[in-house]
TIMI-2910 file (N, C-alpha, C, CB; in pm, 1 decimal, decimal comma, always signed):
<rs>
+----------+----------+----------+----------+----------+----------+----------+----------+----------+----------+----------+----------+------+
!      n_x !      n_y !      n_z !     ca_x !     ca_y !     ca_z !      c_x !      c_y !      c_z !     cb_x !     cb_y !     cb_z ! resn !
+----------+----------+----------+----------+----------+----------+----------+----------+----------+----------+----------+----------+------+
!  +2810,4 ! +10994,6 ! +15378,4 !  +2761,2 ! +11023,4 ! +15244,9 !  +2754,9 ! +11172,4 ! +15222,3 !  +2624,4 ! +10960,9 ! +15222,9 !  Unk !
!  +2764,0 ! +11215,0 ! +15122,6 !  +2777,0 ! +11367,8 ! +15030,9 !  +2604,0 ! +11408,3 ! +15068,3 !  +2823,0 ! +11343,0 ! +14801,4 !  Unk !
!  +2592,6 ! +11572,0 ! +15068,8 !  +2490,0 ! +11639,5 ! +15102,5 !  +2423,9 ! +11648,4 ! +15019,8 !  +2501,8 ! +11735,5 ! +15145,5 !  Unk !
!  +2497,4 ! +11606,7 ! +14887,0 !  +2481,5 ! +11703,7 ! +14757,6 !  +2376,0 ! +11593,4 ! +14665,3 !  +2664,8 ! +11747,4 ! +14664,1 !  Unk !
!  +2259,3 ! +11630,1 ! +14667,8 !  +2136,9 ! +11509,6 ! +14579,2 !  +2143,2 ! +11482,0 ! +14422,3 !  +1968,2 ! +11571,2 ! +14589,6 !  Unk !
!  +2266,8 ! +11593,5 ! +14352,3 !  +2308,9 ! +11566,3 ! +14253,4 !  +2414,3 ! +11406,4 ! +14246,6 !  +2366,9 ! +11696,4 ! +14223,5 !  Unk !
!  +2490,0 ! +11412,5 ! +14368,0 !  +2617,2 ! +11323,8 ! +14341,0 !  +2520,3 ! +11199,0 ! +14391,2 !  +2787,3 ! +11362,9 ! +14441,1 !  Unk !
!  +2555,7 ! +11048,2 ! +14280,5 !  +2484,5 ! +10945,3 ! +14290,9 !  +2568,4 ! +10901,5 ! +14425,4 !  +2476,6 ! +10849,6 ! +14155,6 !  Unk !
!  +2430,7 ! +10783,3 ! +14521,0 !  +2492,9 ! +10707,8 ! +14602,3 !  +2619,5 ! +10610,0 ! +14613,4 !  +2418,2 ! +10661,9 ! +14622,3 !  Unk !
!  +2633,8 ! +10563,5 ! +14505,8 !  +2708,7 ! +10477,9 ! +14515,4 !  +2858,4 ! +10541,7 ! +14423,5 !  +2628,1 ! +10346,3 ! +14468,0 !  Unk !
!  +2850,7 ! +10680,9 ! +14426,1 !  +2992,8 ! +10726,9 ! +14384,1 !  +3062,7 ! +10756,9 ! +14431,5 !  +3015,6 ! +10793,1 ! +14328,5 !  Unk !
!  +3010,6 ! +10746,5 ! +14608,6 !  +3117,0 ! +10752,8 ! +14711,6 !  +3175,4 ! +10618,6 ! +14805,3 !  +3061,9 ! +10851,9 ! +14804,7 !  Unk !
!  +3287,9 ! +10620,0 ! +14785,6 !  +3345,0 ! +10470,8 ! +14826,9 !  +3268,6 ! +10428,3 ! +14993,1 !  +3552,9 ! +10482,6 ! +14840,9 !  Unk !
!  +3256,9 ! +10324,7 ! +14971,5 !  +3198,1 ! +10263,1 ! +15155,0 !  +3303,5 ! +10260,5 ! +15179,7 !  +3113,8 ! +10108,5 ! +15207,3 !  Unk !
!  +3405,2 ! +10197,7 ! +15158,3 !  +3508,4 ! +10165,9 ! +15267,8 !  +3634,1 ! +10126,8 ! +15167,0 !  +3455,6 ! +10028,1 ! +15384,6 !  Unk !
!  +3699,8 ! +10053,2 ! +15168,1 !  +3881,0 ! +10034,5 ! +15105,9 !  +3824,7 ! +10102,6 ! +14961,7 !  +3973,9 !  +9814,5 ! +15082,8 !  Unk !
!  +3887,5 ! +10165,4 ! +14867,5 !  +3850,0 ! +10217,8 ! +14767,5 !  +3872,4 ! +10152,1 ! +14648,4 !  +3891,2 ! +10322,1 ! +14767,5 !  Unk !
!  +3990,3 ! +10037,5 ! +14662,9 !  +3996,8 !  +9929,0 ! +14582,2 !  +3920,8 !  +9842,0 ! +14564,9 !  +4071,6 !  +9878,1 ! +14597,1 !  Unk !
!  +3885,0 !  +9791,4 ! +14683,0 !  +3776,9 !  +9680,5 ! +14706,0 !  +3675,6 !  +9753,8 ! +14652,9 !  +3745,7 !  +9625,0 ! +14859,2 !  Unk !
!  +3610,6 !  +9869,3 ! +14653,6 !  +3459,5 !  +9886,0 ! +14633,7 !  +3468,1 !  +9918,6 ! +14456,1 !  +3382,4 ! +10035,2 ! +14748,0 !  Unk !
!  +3617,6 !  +9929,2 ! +14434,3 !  +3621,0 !  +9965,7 ! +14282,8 !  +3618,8 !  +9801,3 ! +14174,9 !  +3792,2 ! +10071,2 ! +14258,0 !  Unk !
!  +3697,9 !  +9725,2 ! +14264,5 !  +3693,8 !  +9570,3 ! +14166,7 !  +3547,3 !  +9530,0 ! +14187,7 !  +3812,6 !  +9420,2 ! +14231,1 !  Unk !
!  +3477,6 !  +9541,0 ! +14288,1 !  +3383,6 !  +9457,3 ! +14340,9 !  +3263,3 !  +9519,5 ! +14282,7 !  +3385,9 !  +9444,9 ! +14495,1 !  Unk !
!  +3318,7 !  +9636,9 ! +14146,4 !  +3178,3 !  +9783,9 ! +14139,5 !  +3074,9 !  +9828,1 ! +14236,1 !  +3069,9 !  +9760,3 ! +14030,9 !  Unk !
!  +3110,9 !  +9809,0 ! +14344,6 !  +3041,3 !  +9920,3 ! +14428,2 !  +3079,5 ! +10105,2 ! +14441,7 !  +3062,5 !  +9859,4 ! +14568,2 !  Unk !
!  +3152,0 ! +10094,2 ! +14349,5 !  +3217,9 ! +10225,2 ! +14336,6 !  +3177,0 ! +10241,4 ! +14161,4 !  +3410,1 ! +10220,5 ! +14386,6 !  Unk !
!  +3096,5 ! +10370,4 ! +14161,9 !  +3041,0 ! +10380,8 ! +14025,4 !  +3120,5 ! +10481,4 ! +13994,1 !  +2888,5 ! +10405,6 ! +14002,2 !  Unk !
!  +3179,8 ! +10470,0 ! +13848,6 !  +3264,8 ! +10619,4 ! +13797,1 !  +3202,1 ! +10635,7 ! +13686,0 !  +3438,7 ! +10621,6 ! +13765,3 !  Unk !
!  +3113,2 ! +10594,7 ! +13625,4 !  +3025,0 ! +10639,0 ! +13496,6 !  +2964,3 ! +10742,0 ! +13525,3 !  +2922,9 ! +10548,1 ! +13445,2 !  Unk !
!  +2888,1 ! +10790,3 ! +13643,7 !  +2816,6 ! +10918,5 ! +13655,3 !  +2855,1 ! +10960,7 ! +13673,7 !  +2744,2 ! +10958,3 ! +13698,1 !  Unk !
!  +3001,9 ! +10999,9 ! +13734,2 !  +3052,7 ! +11114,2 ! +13689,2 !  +3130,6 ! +11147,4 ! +13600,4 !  +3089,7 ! +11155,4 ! +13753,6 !  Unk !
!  +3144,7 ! +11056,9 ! +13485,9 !  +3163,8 ! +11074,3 ! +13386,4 !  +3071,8 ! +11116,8 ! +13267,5 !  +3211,9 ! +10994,7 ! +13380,1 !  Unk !
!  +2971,3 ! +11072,7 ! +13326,5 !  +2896,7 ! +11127,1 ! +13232,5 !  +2875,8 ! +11252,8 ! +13196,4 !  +2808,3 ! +11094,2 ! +13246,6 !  Unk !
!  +2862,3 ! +11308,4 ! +13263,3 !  +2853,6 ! +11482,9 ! +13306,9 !  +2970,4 ! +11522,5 ! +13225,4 !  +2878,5 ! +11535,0 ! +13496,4 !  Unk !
!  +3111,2 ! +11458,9 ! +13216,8 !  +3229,5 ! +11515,3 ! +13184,1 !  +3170,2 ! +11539,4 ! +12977,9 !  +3391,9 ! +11380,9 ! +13240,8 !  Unk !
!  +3132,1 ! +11386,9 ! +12989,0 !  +3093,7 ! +11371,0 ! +12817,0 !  +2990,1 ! +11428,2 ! +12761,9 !  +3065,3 ! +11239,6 ! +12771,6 !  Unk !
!  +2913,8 ! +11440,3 ! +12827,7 !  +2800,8 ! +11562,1 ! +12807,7 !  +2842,6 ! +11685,4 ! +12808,9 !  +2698,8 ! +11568,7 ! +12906,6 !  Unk !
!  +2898,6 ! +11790,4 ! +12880,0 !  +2965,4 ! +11876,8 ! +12859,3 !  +3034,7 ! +11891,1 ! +12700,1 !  +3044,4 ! +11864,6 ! +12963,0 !  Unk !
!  +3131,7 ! +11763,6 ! +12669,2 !  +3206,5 ! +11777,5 ! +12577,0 !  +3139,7 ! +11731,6 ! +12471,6 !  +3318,4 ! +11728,4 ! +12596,2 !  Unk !
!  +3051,9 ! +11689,6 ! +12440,8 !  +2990,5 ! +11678,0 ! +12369,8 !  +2880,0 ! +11790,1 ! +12281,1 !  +2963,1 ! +11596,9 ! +12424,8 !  Unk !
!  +2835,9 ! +11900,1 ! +12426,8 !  +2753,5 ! +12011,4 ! +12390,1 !  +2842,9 ! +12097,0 ! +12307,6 !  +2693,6 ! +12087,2 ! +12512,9 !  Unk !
!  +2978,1 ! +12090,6 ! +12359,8 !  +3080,3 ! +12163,2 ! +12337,2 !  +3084,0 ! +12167,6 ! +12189,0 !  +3198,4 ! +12114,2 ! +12403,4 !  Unk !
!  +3118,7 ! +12048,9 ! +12146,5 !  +3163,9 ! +12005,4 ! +11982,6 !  +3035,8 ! +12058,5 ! +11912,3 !  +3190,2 ! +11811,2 ! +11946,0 !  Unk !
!  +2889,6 ! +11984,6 ! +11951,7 !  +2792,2 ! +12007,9 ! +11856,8 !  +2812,8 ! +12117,6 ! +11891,7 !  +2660,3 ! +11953,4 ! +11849,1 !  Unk !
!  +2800,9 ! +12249,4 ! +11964,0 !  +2806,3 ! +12382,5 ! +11948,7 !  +2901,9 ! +12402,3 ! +11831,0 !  +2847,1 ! +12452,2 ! +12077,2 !  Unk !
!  +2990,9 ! +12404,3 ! +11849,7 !  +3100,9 ! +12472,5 ! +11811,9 !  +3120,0 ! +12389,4 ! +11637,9 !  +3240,4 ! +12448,8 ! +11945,2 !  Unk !
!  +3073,8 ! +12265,3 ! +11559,8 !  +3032,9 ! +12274,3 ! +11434,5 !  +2907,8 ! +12345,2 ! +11410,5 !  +3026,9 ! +12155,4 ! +11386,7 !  Unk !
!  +2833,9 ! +12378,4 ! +11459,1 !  +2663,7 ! +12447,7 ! +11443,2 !  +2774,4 ! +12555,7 ! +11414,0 !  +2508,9 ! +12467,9 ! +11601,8 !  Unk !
!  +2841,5 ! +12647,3 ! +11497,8 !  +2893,9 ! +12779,3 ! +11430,6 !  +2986,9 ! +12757,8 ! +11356,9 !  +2938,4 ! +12879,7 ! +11510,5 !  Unk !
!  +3072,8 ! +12682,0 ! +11321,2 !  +3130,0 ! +12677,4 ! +11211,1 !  +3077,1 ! +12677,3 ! +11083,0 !  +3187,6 ! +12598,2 ! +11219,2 !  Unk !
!  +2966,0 ! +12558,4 ! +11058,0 !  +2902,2 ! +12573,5 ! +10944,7 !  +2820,9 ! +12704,5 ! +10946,4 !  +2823,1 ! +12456,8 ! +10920,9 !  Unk !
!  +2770,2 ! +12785,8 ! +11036,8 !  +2667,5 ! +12925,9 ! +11056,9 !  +2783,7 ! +12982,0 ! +10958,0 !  +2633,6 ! +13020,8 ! +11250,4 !  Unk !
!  +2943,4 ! +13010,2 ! +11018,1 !  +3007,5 ! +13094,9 ! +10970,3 !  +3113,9 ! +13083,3 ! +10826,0 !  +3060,8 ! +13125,1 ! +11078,1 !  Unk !
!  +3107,2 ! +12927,9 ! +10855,8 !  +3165,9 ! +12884,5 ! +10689,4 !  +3078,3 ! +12852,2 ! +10576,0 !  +3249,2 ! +12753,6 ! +10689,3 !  Unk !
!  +2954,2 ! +12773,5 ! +10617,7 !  +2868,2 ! +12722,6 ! +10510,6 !  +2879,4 ! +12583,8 ! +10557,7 !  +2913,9 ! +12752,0 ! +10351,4 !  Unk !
!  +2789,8 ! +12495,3 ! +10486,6 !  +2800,7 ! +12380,7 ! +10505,9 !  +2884,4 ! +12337,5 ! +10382,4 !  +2674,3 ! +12321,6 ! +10530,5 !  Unk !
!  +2973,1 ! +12240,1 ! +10421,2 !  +3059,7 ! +12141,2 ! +10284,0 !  +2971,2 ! +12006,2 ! +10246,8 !  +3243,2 ! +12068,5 ! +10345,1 !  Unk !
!  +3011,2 ! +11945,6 ! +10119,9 !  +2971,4 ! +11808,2 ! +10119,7 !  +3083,8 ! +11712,5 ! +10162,7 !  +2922,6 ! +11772,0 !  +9984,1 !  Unk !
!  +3037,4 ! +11555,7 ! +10152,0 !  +3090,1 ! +11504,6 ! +10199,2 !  +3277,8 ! +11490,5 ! +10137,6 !  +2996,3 ! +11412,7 ! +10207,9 !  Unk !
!  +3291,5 ! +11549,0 !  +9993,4 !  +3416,0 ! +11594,4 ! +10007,2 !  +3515,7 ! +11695,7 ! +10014,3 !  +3439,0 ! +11562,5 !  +9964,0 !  Unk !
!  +3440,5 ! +11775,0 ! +10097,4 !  +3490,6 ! +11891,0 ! +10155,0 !  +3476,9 ! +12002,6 ! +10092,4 !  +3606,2 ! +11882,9 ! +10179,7 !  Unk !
!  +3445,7 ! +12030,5 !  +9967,3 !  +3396,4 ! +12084,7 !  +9901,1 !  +3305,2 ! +12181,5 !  +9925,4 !  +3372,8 ! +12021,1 !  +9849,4 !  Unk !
!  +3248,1 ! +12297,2 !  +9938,5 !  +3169,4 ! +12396,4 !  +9954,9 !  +3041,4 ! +12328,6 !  +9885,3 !  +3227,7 ! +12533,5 !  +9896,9 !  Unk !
!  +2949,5 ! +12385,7 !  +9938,2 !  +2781,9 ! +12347,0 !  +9852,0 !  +2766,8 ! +12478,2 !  +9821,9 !  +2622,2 ! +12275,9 !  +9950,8 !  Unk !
!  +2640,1 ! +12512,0 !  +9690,5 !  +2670,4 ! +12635,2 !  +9647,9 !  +2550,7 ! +12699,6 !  +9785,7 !  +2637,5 ! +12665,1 !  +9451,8 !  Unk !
!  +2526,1 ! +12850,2 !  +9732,6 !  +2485,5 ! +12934,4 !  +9847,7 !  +2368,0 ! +12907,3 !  +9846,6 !  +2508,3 ! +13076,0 !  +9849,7 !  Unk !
!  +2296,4 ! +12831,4 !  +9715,8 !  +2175,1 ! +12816,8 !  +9762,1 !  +2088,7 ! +12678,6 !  +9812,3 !  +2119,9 ! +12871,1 !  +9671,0 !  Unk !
!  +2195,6 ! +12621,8 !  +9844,9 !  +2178,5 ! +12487,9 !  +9909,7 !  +2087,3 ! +12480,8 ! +10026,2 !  +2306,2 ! +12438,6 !  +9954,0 !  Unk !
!  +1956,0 ! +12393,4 ! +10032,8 !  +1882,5 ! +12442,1 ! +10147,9 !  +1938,3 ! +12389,0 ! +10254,9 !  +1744,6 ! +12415,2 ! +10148,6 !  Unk !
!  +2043,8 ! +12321,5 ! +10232,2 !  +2077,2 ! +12270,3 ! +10402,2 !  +2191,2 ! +12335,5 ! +10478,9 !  +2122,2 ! +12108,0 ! +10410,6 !  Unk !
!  +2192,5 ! +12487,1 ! +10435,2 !  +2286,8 ! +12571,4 ! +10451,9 !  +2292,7 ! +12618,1 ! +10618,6 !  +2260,0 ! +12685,0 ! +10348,5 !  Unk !
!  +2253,8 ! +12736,3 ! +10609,0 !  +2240,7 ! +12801,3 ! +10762,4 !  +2109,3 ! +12756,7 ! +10836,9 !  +2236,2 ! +12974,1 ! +10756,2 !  Unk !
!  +2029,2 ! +12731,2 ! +10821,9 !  +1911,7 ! +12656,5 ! +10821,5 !  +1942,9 ! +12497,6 ! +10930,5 !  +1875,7 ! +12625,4 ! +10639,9 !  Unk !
!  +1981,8 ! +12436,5 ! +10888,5 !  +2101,3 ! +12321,8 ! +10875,9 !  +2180,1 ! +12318,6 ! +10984,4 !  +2199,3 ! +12339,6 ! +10759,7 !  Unk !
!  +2232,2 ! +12430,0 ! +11054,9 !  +2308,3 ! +12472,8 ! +11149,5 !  +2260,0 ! +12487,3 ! +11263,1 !  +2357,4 ! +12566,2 ! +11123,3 !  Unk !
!  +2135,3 ! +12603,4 ! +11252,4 !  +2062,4 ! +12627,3 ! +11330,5 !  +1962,6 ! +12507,6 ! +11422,7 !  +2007,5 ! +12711,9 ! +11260,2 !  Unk !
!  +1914,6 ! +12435,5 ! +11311,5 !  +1886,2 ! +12264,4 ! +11382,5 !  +1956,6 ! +12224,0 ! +11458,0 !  +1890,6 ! +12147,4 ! +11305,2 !  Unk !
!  +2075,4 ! +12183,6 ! +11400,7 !  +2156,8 ! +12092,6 ! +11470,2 !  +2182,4 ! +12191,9 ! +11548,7 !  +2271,1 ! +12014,0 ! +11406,6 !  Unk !
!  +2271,4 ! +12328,4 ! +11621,2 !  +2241,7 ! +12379,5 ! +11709,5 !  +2165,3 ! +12360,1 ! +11835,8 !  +2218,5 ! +12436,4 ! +11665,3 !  Unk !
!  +2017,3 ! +12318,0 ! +11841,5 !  +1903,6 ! +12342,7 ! +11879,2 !  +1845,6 ! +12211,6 ! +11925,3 !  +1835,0 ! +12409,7 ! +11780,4 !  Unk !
!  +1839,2 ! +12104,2 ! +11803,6 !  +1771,9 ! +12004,5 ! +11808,7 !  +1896,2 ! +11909,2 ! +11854,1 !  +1690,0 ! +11977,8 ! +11677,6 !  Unk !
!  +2005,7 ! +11929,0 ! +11799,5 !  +2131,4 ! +11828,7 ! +11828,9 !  +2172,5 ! +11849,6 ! +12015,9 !  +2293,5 ! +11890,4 ! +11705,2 !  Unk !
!  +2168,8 ! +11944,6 ! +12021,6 !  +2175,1 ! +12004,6 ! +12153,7 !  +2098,5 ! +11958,5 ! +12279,2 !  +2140,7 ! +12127,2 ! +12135,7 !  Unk !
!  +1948,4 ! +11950,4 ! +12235,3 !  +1812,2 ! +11864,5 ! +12302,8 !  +1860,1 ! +11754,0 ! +12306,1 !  +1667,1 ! +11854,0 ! +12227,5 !  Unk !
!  +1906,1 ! +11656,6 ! +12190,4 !  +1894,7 ! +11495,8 ! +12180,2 !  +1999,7 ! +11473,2 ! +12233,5 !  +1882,9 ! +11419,3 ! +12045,6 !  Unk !
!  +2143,3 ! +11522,4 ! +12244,2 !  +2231,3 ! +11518,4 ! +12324,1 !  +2209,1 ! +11479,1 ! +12484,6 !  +2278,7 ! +11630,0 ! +12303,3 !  Unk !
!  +2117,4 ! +11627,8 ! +12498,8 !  +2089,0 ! +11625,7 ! +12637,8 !  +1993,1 ! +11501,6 ! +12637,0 !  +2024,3 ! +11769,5 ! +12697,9 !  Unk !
!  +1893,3 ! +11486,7 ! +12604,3 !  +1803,5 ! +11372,8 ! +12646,3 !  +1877,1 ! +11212,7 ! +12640,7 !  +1669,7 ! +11379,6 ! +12540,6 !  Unk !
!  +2007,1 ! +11175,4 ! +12521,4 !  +2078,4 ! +11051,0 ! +12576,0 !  +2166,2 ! +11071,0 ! +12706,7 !  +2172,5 ! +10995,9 ! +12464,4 !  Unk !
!  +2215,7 ! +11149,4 ! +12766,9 !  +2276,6 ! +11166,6 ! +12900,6 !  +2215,9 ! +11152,1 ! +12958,8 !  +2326,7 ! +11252,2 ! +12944,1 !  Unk !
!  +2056,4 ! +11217,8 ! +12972,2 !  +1973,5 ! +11182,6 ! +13067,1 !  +1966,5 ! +11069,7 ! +13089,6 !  +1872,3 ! +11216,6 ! +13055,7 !  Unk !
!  +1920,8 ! +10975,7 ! +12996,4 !  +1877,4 ! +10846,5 ! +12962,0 !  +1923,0 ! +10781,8 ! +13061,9 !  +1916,3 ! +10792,0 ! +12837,7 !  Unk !
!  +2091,2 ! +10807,5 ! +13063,4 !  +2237,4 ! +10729,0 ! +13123,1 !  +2202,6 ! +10739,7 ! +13295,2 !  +2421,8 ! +10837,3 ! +13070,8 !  Unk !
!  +2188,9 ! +10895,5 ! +13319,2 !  +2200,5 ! +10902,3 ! +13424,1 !  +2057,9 ! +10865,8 ! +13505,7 !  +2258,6 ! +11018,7 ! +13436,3 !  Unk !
!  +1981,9 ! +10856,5 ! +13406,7 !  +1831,3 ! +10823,9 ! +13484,9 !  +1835,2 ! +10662,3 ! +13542,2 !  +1681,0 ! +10840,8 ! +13355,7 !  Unk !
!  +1948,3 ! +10608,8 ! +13439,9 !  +1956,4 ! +10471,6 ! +13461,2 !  +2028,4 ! +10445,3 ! +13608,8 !  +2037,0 ! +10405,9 ! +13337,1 !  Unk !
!  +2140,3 ! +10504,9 ! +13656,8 !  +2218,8 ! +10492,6 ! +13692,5 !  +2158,5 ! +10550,0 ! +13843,4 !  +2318,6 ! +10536,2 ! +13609,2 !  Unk !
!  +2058,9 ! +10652,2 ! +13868,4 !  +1980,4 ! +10680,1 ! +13978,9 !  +1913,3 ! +10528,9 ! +14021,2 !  +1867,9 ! +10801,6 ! +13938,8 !  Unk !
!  +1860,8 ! +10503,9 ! +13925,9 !  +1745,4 ! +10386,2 ! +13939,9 !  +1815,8 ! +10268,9 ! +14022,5 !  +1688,9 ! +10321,4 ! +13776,2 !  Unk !
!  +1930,0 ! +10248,7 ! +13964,7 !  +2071,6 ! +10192,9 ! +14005,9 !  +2049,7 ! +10183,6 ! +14168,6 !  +2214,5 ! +10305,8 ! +13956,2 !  Unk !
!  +2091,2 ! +10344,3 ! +14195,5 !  +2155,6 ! +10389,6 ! +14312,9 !  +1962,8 ! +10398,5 ! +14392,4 !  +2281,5 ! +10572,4 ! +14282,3 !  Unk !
!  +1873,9 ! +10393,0 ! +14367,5 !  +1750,0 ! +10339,0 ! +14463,4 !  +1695,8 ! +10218,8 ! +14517,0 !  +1658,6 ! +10365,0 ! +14419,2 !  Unk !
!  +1759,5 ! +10134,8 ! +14418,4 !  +1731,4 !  +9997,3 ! +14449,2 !  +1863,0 !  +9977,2 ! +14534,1 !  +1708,8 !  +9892,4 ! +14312,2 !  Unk !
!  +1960,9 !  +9993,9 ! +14528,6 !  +2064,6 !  +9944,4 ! +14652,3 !  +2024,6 !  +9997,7 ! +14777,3 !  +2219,6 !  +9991,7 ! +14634,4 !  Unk !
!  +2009,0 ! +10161,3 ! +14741,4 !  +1965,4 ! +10201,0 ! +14900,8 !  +1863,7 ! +10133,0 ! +14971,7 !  +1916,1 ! +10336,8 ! +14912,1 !  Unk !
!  +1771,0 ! +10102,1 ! +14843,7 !  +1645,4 !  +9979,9 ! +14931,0 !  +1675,2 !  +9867,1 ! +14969,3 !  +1527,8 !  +9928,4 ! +14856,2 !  Unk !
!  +1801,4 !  +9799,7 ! +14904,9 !  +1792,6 !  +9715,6 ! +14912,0 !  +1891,9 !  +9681,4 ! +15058,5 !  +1804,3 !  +9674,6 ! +14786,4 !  Unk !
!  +1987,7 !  +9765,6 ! +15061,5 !  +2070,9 !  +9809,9 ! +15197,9 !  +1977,9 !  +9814,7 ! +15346,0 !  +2133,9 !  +9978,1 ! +15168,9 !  Unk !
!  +1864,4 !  +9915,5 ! +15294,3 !  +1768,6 !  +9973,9 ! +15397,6 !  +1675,0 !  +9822,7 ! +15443,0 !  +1658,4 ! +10119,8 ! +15315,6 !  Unk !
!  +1626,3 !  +9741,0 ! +15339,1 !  +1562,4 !  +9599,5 ! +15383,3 !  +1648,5 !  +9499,0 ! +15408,8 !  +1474,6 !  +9541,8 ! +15286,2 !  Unk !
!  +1795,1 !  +9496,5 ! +15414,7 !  +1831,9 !  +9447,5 ! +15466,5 !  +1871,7 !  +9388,7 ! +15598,8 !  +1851,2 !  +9467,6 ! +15425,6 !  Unk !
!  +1916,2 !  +9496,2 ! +15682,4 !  +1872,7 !  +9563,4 ! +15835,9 !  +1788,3 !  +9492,6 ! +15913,4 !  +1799,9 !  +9695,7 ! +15830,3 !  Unk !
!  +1670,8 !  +9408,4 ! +15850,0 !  +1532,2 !  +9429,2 ! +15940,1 !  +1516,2 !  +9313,3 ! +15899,7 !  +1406,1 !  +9544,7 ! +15917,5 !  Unk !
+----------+----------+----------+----------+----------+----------+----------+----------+----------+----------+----------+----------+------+
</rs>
């Protein structure tokens, strides 16, 4: 097993890598997750500065005028707050997916005996 207390237990194969992949003992969601989280911070970043630096549009693309309160204001949220809630559904995923990987090890470890 990996040193590393980030990488979940069960994302490293026991043994044939096929077998542990049909049989899901081989988890590839957590580390995927990480991939979609990343890309995800990515995007909400990167509309937060678009609208900072274009304005916000309506829904037909259209400019809103300058004194629209959901302008830069608007950006800065989602920035900030979109960014948090992002992070807190990944968590969610991966908190699940630990919980996952404690009950096998227990359940591995009471097996034994």
């Amino acid at each position: 097993m990996s040193t590393n207390p980030m990488l979940a237990a069960n994302s490293v194969p026991r043994g044939n890598l096929v077998t542990d992949y049909f049989s899901f003992r081989y988890m590839v969601t957590p580390g995927l997750i990480g991939v979609i989280y990343l890309l995800g911070a990515v995007i909400i970043t990167a509309v937060a500065i678009w609208v900072l630096i274009e304005g916000p549009l309506n829904f037909t693309g259209a400019p809103l005028p300058s004194s629209a309160p959901t302008g830069r204001l608007g950006a800065v949220v989602l920035l900030v707050v979109g960014n948090v809630a992002w992070r807190v559904i990944c968590e969610f995923y991966m908190v699940a997916f630990r919980i996952h990987d404690a009950i096998t090890s227990l359940d591995r470890k009471t097996a034994g005996q």
